[in-house]
C-alpha positions as CSV (number, residue, x, y, z in Angstrom):
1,X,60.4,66.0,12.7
2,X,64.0,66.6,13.6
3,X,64.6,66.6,17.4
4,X,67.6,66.6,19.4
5,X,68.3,66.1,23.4
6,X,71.2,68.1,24.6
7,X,71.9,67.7,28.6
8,X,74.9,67.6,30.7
9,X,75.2,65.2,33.7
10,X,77.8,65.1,36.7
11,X,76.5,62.1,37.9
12,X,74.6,60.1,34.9
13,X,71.4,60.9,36.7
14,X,70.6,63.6,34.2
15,X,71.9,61.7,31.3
16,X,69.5,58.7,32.3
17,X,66.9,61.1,32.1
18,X,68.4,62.5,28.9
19,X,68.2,58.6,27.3
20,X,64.0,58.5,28.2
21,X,63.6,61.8,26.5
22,X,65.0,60.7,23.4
23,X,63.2,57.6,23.7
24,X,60.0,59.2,24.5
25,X,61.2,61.3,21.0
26,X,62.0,58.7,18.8
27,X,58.8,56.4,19.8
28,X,56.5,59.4,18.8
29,X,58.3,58.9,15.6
30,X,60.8,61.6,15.1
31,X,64.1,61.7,14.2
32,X,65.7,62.2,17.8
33,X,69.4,62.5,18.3
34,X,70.7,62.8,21.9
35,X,74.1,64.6,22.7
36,X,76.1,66.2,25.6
37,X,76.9,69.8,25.8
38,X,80.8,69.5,24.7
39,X,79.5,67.8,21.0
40,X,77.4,70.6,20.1
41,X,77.7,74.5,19.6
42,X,74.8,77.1,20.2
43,X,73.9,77.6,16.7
44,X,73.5,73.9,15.8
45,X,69.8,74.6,17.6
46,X,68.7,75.8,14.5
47,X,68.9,72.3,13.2
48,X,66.1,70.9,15.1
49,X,63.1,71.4,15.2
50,X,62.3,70.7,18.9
51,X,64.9,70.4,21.3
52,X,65.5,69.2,24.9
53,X,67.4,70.5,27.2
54,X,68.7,68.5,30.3
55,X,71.0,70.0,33.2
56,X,70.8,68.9,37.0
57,X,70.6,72.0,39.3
58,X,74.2,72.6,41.0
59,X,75.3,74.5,44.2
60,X,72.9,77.0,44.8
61,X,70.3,75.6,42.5
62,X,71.8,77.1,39.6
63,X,72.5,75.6,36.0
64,X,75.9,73.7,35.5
65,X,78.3,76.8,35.2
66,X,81.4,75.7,33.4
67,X,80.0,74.3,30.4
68,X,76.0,73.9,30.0
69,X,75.6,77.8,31.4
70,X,77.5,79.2,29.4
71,X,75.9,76.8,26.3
72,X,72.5,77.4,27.0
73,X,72.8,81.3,27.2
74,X,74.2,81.5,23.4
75,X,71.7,78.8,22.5
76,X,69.1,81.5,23.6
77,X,69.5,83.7,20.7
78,X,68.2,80.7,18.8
79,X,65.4,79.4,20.5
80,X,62.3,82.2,19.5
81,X,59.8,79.9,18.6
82,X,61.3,76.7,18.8
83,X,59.4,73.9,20.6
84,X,61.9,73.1,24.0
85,X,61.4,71.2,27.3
86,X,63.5,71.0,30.5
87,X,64.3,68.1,32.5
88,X,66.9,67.5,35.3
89,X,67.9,65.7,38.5
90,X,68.5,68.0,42.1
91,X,69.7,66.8,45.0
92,X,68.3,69.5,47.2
93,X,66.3,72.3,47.1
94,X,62.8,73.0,46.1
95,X,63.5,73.2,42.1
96,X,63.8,76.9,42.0
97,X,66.8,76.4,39.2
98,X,63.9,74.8,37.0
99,X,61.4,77.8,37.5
100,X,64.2,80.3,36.7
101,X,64.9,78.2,33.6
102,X,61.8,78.0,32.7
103,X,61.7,81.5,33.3
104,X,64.3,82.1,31.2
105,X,62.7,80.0,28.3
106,X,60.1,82.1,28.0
107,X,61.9,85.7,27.6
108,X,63.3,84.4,24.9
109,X,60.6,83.2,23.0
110,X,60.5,79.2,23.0
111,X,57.4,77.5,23.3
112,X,57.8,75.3,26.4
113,X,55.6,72.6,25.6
114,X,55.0,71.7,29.6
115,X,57.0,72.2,33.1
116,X,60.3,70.6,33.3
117,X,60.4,67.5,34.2
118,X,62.5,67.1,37.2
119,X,63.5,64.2,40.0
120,X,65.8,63.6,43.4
121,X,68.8,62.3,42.4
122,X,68.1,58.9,40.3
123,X,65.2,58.7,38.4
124,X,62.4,56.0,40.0
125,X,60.0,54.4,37.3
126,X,57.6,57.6,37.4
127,X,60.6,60.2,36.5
128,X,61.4,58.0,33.5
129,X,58.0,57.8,32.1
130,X,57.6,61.5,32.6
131,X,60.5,61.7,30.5
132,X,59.3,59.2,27.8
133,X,56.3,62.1,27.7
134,X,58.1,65.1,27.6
135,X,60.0,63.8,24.4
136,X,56.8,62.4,23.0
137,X,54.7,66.4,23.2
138,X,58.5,67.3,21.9
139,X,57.9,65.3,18.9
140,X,54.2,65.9,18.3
């Protein structure tokens, strides 16, 4: 199975969590890949067969909106039933941006194979291994 992990991170605490879902991936036995959002274009989703997607939520818990926004709504027209999971880092709020995304998800026809994984700020020991599992169901 081809998988990839797209994310952006500010901080690196998204990117962290970015390196445990490829892990997670690629010890399930796939063939995982792990990029920011500036290497890749929308249509290269259609190259994987499961992808992750990992953004922390910014100002009002919204998606990144310079670069991964703008990404992940043209990577939309690409993701009908594609296997995808969320993950990102917040540092306040109550996760709303990852219900709307997963919300989003949805309407367009992915198959989210489980809630997104998120954590405040740096991911602790349990955020990682949630992380590990999400790429592992992404590679099953």
């Amino acid at each position: 199975m081809k998988t990839a992990v797209i994310y952006w991170s500010g901080t690196g605490n998204t990117e962290k969590m970015a390196e445990a879902v490829c892990a997670g991936m690629k010890n399930a036995g796939a063939d995982a890949v792990m990029m920011s959002v500036s290497e890749v274009s929308a249509a290269d989703v259609n190259n994987y067969d499961a992808i992750a997607f990992g953004c922390p939520a910014m100002g009002a818990e919204v998606l990144e909106e310079s670069e991964f926004d703008p990404f992940f709504t043209d990577a939309e027209a690409f993701l009908s039933g594609k296997k995808t999971g969320l993950f990102g880092s917040y540092g306040w709020g109550d996760g709303t941006w990852m219900r709307d995304w997963e919300e989003r998800v949805r309407n367009c026809g992915a198959e989210l194979v489980s809630d997104g994984v998120i954590c405040m700020n740096e991911p602790d020991d349990s955020a990682i291994a949630e992380c590990e599992a999400l790429g592992a169901s992404l590679a099953a």
